[in-house]
N, C-alpha and C positions, 0 to 999 in steps of 0.2 A: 504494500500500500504506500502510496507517496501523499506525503504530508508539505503546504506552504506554510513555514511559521513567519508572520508576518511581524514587524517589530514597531512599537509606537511609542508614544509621548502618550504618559498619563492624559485621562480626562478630567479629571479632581483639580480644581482650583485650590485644593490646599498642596499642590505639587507643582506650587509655582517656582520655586526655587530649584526643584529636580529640573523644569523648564530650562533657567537661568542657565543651570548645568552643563544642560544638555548644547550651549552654544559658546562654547570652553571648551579647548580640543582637551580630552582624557590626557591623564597622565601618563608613563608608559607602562606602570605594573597594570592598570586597567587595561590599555591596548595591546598586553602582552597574554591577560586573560583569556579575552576573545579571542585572539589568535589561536591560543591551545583549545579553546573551544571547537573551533572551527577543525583543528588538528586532531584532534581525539575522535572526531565524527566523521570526519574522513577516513581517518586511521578504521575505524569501526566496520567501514565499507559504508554508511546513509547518508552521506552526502553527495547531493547530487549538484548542486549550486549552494551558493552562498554571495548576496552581495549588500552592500551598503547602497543606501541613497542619496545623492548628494542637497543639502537643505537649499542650499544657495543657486544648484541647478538650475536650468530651464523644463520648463512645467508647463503643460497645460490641459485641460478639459474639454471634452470629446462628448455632447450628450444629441439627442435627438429633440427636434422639433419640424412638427408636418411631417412625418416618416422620412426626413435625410438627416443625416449626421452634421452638425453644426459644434461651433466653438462657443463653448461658453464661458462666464468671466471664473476666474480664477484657474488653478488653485491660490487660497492666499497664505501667505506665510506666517501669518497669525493663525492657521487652524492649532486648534489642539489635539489632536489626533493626525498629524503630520508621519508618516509612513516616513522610519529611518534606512530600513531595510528588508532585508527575507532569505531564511534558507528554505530549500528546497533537497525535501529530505524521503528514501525509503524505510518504511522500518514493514516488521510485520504488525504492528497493530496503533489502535487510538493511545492507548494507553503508555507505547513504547517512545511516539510522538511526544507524549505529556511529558516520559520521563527525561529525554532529551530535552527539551524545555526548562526542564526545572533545574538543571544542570549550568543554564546558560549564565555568564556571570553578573554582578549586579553593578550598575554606576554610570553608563551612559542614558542621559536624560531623553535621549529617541529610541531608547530601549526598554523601555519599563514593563508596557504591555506587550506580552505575547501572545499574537492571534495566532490558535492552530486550525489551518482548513484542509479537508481531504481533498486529491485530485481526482479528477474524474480517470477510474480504470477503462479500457476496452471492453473489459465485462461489462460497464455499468453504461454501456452502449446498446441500442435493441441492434439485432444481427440485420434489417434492413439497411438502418442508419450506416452501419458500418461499410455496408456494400456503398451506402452511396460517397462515402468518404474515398475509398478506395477509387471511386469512378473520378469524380471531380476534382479528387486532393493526392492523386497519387504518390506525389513524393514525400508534402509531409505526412501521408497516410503510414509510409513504411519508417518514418523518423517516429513517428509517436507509435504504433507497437513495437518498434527498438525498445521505448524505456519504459515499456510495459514489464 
């Protein structure tokens, strides 16, 4: 099963200061943490990606209006729920997901929260749908049952 754990900025206004933190580069035993984090999980064979986000990046929003795809305003850099980053992780279960997670280290301020989301398996496809992936999408058809 592959899990996205996604990484955020508290939503508690009393984590205003873990906020502040969070735009303070870490010091290095913190970004030494993470590293072996990232190290031990790969070491383990479940990692499949792993990246940061950059806060300062360019950004932007992709919604629908009249049925086409249009620009809308933001993202703004004041959210509080600002996506730091995401690994991208196999394990065999929810539970294996959580306990990686719990694992992850503590002190950067876009890391507080961690969303764990399952990905969608080829099993969890009806067998038409997948015929018609294979028809239309061939190529990334054979790259996504690779990392099935």
């Amino acid at each position: 099963m592959r899990f996205m754990i996604t990484a955020t900025r508290a939503t508690d206004d009393a984590k205003h200061d873990a906020q502040a933190a969070a735009d303070a580069p870490p010091d290095e035993a913190l970004f030494a943490a993470y590293m072996k984090y990232n190290e031990d999980m790969q070491k383990a064979g479940v990692l499949i990606a792993s990246e940061g986000l950059n806060p300062a990046g360019a950004r932007a929003r992709v919604g629908i209006s009249g049925g086409k795809r249009v620009l809308l305003d933001g993202p703004f850099a004041e959210s509080k729920e600002l996506v730091g980053g995401f690994y991208l992780i196999e394990v065999g279960s929810k539970e294996e997901a959580i306990a990686w997670a719990l694992r992850c280290p503590v002190g950067l301020g876009s890391a507080e929260v961690l969303t764990i989301h399952q990905m969608t398996e080829l099993s969890d496809i009806p067998p038409r749908f997948r015929e018609i992936i294979a028809e239309v999408a061939p190529t990334w058809s054979v790259s996504f049952s690779r990392a099935q």
